[in-house]
C-alpha positions in Angstrom: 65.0 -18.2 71.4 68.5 -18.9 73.2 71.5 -17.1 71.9 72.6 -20.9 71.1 69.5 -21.0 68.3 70.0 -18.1 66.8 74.0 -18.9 66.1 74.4 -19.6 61.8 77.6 -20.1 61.4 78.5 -20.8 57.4 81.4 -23.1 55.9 82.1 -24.5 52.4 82.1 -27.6 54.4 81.1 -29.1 57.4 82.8 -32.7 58.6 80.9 -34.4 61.1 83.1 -37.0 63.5 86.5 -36.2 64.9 87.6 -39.6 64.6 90.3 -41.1 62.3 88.4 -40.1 59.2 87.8 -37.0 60.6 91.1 -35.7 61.5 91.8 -36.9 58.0 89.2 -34.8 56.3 90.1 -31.9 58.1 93.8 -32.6 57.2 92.8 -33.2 53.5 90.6 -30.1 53.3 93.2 -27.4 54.7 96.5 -29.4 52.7 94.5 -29.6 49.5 91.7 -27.4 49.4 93.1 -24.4 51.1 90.6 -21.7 50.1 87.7 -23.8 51.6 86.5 -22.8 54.9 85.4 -25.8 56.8 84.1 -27.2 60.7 84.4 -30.7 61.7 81.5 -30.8 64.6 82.1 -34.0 67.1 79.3 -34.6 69.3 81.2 -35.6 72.6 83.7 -34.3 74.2 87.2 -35.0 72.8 88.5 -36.3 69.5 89.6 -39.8 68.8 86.2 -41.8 67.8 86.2 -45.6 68.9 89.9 -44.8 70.4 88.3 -42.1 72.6 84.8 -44.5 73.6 86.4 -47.6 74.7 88.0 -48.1 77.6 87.9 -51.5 78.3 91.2 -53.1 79.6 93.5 -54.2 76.9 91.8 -52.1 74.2 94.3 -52.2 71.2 94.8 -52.2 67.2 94.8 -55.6 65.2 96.1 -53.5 62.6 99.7 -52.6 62.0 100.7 -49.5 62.8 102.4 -48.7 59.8 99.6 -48.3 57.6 96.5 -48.0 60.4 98.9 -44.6 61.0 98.3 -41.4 58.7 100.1 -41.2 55.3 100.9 -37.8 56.1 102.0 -38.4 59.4 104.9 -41.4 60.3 104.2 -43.5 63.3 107.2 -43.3 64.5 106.4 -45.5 67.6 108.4 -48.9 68.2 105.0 -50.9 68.8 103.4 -52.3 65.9 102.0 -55.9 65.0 104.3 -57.1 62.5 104.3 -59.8 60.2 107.5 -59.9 59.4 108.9 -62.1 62.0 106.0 -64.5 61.7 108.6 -66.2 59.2 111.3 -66.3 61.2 109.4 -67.6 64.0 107.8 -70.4 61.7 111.2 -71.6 61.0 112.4 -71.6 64.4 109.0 -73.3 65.7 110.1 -76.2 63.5 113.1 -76.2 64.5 112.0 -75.9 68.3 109.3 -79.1 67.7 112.4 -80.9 66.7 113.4 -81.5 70.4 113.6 -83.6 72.6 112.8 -81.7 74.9 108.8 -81.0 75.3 109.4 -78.8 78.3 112.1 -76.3 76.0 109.4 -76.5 73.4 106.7 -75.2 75.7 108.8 -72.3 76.8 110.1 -71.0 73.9 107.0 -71.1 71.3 105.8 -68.1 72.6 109.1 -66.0 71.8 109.0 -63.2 69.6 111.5 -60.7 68.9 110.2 -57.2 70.3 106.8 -58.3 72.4 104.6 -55.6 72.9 101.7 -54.2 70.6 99.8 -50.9 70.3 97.2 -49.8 72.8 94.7 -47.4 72.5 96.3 -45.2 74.7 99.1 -45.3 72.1 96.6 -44.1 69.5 95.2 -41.7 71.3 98.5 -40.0 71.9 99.3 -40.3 68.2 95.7 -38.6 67.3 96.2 -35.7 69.3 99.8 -35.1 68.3 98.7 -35.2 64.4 95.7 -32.4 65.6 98.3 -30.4 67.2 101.3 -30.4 64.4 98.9 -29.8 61.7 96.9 -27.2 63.9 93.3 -28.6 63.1 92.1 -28.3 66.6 91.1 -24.7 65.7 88.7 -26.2 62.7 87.3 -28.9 65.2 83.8 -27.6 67.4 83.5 -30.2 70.4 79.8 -31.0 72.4 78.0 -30.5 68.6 75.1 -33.3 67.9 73.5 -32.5 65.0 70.1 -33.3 65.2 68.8 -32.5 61.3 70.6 -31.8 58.4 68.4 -30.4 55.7 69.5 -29.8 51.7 67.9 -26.9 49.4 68.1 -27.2 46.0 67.2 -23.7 45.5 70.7 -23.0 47.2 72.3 -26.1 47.1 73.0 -25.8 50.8 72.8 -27.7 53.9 71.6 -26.2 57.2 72.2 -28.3 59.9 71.1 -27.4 63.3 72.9 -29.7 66.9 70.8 -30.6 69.7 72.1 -27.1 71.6 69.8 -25.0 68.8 73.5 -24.2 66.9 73.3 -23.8 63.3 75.8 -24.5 60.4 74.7 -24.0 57.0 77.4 -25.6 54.3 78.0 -26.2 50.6 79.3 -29.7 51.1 78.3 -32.1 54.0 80.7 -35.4 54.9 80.0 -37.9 57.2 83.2 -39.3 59.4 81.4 -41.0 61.6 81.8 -44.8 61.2 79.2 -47.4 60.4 78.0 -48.1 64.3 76.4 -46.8 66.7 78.8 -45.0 69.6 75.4 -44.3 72.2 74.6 -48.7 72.9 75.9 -51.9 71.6 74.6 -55.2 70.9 73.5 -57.6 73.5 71.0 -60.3 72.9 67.6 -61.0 74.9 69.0 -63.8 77.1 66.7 -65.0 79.7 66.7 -64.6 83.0 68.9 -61.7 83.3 67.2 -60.1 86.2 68.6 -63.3 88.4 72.0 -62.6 88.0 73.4 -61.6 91.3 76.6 -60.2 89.9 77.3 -57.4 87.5 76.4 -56.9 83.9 78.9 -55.0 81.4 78.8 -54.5 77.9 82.8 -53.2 76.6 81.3 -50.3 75.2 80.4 -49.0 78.7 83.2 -50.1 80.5 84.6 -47.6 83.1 87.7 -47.5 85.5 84.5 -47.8 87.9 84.5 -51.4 86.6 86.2 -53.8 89.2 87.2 -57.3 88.5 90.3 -58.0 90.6 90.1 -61.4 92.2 86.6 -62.2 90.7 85.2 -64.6 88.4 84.4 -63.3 85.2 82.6 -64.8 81.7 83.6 -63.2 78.9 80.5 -63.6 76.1 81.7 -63.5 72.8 84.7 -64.5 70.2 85.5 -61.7 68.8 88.5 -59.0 68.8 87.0 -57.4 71.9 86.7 -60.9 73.7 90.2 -62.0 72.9 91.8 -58.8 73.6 90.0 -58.6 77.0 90.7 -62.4 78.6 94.4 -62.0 78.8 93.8 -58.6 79.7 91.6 -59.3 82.7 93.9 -62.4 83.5 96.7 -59.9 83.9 94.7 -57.5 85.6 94.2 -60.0 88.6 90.7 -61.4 87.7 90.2 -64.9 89.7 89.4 -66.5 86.6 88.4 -65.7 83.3 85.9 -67.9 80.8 85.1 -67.0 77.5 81.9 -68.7 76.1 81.5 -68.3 72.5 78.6 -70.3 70.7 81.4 -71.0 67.4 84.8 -70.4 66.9 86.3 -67.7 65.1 90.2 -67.3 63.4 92.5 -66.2 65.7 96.2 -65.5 64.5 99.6 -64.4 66.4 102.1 -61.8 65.5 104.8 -60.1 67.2 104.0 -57.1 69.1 106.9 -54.8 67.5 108.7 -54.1 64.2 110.8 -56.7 62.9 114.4 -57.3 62.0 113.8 -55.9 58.9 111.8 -53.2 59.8 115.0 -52.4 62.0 117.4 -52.3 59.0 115.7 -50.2 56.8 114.9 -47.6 59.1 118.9 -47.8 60.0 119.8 -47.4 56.6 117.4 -45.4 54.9 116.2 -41.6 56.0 113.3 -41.2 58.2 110.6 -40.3 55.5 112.2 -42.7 52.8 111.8 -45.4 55.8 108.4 -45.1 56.8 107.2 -45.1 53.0 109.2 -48.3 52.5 108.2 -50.1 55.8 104.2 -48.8 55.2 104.7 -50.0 51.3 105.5 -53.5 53.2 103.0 -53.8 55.7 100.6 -52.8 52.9 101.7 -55.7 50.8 101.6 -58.0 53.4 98.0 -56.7 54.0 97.0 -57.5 50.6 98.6 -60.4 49.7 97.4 -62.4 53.1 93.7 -61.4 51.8 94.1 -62.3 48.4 95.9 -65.6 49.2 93.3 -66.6 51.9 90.3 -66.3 49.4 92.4 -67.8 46.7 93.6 -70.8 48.6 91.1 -71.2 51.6 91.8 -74.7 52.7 95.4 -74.2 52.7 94.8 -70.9 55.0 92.6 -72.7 57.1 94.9 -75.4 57.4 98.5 -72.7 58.2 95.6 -71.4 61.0 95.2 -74.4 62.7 98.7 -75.8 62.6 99.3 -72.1 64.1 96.7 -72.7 67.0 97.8 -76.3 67.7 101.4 -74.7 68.0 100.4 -72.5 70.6 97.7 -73.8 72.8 98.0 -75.9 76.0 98.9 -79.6 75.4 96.0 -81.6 74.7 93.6 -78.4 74.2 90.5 -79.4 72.3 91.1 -77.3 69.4 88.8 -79.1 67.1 85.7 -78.1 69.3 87.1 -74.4 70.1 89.5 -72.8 67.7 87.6 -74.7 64.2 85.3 -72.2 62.6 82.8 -73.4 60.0 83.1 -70.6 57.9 86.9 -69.6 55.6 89.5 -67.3 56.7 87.8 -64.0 56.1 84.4 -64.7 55.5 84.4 -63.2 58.8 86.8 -60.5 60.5 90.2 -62.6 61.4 91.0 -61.5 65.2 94.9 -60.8 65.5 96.7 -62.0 68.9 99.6 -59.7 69.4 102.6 -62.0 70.6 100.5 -65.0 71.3 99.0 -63.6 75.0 95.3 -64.7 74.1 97.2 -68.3 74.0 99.3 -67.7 76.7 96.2 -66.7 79.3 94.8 -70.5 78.3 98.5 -72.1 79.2 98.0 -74.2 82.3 101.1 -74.1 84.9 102.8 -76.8 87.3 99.3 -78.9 88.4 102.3 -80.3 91.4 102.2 -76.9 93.0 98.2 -76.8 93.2 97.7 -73.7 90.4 95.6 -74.0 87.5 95.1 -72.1 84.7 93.2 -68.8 84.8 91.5 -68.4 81.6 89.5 -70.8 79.3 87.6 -71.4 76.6 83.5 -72.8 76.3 81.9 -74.0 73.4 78.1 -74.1 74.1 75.0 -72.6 73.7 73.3 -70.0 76.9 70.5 -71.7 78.3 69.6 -68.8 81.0 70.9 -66.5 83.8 70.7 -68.0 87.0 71.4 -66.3 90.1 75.2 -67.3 90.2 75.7 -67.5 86.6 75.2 -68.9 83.5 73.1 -72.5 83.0 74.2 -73.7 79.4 72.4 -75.7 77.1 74.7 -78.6 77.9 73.4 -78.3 81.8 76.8 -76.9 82.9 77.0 -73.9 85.0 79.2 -71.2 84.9 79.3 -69.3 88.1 80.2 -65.7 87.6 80.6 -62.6 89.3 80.8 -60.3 86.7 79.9 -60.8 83.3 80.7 -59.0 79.9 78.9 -59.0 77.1 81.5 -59.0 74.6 78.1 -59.5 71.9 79.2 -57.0 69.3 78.2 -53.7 67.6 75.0 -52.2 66.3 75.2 -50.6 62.7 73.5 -47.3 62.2 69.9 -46.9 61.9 70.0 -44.9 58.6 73.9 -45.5 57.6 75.4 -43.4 56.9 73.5 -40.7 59.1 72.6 -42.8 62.5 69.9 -40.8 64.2 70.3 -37.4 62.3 66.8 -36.3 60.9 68.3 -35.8 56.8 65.8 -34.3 54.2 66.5 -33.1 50.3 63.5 -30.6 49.6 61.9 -31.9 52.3 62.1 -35.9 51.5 63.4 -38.1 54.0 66.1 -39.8 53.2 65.6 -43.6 53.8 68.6 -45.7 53.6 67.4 -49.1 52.3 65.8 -47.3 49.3 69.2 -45.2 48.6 72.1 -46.9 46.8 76.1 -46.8 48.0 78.3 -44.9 44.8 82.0 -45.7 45.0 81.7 -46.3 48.8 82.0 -42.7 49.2 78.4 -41.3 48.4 74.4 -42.6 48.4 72.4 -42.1 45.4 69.9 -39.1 45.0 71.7 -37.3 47.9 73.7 -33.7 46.7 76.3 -32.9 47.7 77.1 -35.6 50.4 80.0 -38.1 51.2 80.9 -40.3 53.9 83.6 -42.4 55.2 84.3 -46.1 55.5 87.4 -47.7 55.8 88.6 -51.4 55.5 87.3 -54.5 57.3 89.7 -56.6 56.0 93.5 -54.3 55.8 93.7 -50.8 58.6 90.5 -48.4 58.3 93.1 -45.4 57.9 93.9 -46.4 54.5 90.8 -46.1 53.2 89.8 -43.1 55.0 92.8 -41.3 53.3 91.8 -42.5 49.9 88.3 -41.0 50.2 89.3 -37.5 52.0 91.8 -37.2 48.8 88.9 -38.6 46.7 86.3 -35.8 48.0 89.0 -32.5 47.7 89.6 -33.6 44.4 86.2 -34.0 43.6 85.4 -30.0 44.8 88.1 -29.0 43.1 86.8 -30.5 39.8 83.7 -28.7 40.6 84.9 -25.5 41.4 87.3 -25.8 38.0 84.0 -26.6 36.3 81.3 -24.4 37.9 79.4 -27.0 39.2 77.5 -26.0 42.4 75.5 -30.0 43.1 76.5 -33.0 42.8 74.7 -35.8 42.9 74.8 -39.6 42.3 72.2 -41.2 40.2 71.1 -44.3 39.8 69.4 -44.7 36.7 68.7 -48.6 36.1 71.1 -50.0 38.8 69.5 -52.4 41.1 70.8 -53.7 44.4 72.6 -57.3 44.1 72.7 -59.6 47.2 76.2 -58.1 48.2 77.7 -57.7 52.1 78.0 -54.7 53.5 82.6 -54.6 53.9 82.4 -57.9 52.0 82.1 -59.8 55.6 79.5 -62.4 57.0 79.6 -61.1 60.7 76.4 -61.4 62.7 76.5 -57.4 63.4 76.9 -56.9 59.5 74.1 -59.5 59.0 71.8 -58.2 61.2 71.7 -54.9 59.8 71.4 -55.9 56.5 68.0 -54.9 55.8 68.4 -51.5 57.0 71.3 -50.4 54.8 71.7 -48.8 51.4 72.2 -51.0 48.5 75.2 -52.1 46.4 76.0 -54.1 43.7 79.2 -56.8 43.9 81.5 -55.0 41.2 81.3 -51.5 39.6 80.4 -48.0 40.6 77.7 -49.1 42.3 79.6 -51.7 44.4 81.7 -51.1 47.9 84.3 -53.3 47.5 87.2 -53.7 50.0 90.2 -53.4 48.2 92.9 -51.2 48.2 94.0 -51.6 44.8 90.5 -51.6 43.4 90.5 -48.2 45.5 93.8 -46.9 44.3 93.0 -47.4 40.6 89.7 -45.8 40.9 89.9 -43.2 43.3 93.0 -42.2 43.2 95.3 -42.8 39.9 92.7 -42.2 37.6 92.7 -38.6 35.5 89.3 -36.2 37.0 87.9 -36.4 33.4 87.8 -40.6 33.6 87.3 -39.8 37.3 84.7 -37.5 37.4 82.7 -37.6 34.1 82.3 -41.2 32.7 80.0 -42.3 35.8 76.8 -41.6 37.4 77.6 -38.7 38.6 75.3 -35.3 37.7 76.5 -32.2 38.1 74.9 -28.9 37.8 
């Protein structure tokens, strides 16, 4: 045996992912469970999750900073999207299409107040500043795929043992590791591949390796990772960019920076008062978009398009490309930081012979043809680099991926298991994971549930519990979404994940006040007691 194998090295608990939700775990655990010891084991090679994996050009946050930032810690950056100015800019928009002058018009609907947004680098920088201040990095073990995580009910204890031969053996095991899969992501069977000349990339692989100045490049896809990379690439000096999508999706603009309001109460108000205020607002905003676009979905869809008919080229075919069949947020809505997903479609002065660099298809792919792609329409797009901008794929056994996990020697099998809360699976001791929001920023949620879980071992160290365990008794799976969206990635892993009902204990529901009144506000007895929970 290696030295590596023969290492046991034994926690209260063990956090696996050094993501978002894992730095806020690990936060959670030392702020409010100080007498636990605890690991959080990330299989690569630095923290940071999806902010650390992709590396495509452009990568950003559609999320405000405000509240996709830690509670505990204020991002005290000036970029965030805001939607605070959207207002102002409405007005003067109307006041702008007022004049006479289309030309004015043309240059000034793309104003905002502070342009900018924030990039992953951004994030990046804030993760590792809120390991440093809070010391967690000496809590984090780097390089640690855990290959099998095992329960005893005979010691209520998991052993877990990484591809290197380490052990951990731990009273409490939560998983921070997302809902997708970090090693491949999803690209369809198209035919004819193997013709392409050119070069094949999928966003998850991208590399600074990648180069794309002065070529042609197809960008597959609609969603935040297509629109974020076709201005992107634009600016980067591609030749000319296409994205072909086979529908539409929502796309909507915000400023890249705080807004005037944003401004004033940070100039009146003390720093911490400031960012609770500004968050509290951002947070509303969040909430009341959702709520208003399910309420009212024809008037949403109708503020959408007079948005994208404000901002796209002069006789753009908007109907064909920016016209989803489905509401606002059936699907994930794709925000366009100060309008530069329009702006990359904007066609210049046709006098001086310059056209526009980016576009947008609406068709279906026929095949790969040695310069391209042949669509169904008989249209060729000649390319010379294309990226498959096709989506995610979801875990194999959410929420454990490719980890071997047993209790007493069973296999757990997600399909047959059932979600609890959103935080646990049924008939699983002793185990938690993290999920954050599809439809408001991820960190929200993923603060919610670390406070959820320390309060949760604290109730069973007050109690002497040593298991816990959700039960499901009678509860039987309803035909509810996985983060309450219709995407194809969420769709397509739909038979593979554990069940849920649409409201109740049993249900995952994305909202942050459903969250807030029962995860958080709610007394440990209501909490802890009154549910399916079984505790010995």
């Amino acid at each position: 045996m290696t030295a590596a194998s023969q290492t046991m090295t034994e926690v209260d608990v063990v956090v696996l992912g050094a993501g978002i939700s894992g730095v806020s775990m690990a936060y959670h655990l030392k702020t409010k469970c100080p007498d636990k010891t605890f690991v959080v084991l990330e299989s690569r090679g630095e923290i940071g999750g999806t902010w650390s994996l992709f590396n495509y050009p452009g990568i950003r946050s559609d999320s405000d900073m405000h509240t996709f930032g830690f509670g505990w810690k204020p991002w005290n950056r000036t970029s965030v999207i805001s939607p605070g100015s959207c207002l102002i800019r409405k007005i003067a928009l109307r006041t702008i299409n007022s004049l006479k002058h289309a030309s004015t018009f043309k240059d000034l609907r793309f104003i905002t107040l502070f342009p900018s947004h924030s990039s992953g680098s951004d994030i990046m920088a804030y993760l590792r500043e809120a390991v440093a201040e809070q010391e967690l990095d000496q809590y984090i073990h780097m390089g640690k795929h855990v290959a099998t995580a095992a329960f005893d009910s005979s010691a209520d204890r998991w052993t877990l043992t990484t591809r290197d031969g380490t052990q951990y053996a731990c009273k409490w095991l939560h998983m921070a590791t997302g809902y997708y899969r970090y090693d491949e992501g999803y690209t369809p069977e198209f035919d004819g591949v193997e013709r392409f000349k050119g070069e094949i990339m999928h966003p998850q692989k991208w590399s600074d390796k990648v180069e794309y100045e002065g070529k042609r490049i197809v960008v597959i896809g609609s969603g935040a990772t297509a629109v974020t990379l076709v201005p992107s690439l634009v600016e980067g000096g591609a030749e000319h960019v296409t994205m072909l999508q086979r529908s539409p999706g929502y796309y909507f603009s915000l400023p890249g920076k705080g807004d005037i309001i944003d401004h004033a109460i940070n100039k009146v108000l003390p720093e911490r008062l400031s960012h609770w205020v500004v968050r509290m607002k951002y947070i509303a905003f969040q909430q009341a978009q959702f709520m208003f676009a399910k309420a009212l979905p024809k008037v949403t869809k109708w503020i959408f398009a007079a948005q994208t008919n404000l901002l796209t080229p002069k006789g753009f075919d908007t109907a064909t490309h920016f016209t989803p069949r489905y509401n606002v947020w059936d699907e994930r809505v794709c925000v366009v930081p100060d309008a530069d997903f329009f702006r990359a479609l904007e066609g210049t002065d046709e006098a001086k012979g310059t056209k526009r660099r980016a576009a947008v298809v609406t068709d279906h792919i026929d095949t790969f043809t040695e310069k391209g792609i042949m669509l169904k329409s008989g249209r060729e797009l000649e390319a010379d680099l294309i990226v498959t901008a096709t989506g995610l794929n979801l875990l194999h056994n959410f929420p454990c991926n490719a980890m071997e996990i047993t209790v007493d020697g069973v296999q757990y099998d997600a399909p047959q298991a059932m979600v609890h809360r959103g935080v646990q699976v049924s008939d699983v001791p002793n185990l938690s994971f993290t999920v954050g929001y599809a439809n408001a920023s991820w960190t929200l949620r993923a603060d919610i549930i670390s406070s959820y879980v320390c309060r949760l071992l604290g109730h069973m160290d007050s109690k002497g519990y040593t298991r816990c365990v959700p039960e499901r008794g009678d509860a039987k799976p309803e035909d509810a979404s996985f983060l309450g969206l219709q995407s194809g990635y969420l769709r397509r892993a739909a038979g593979r994940m554990p069940g849920q009902t649409r409201t109740g204990e049993w249900a995952m529901e994305q909202s942050l006040t459903k969250d807030l009144l029962r995860l958080k506000l709610k007394r440990n007895s209501a909490l802890f007691e009154s549910c399916a929970l079984k505790f010995t």
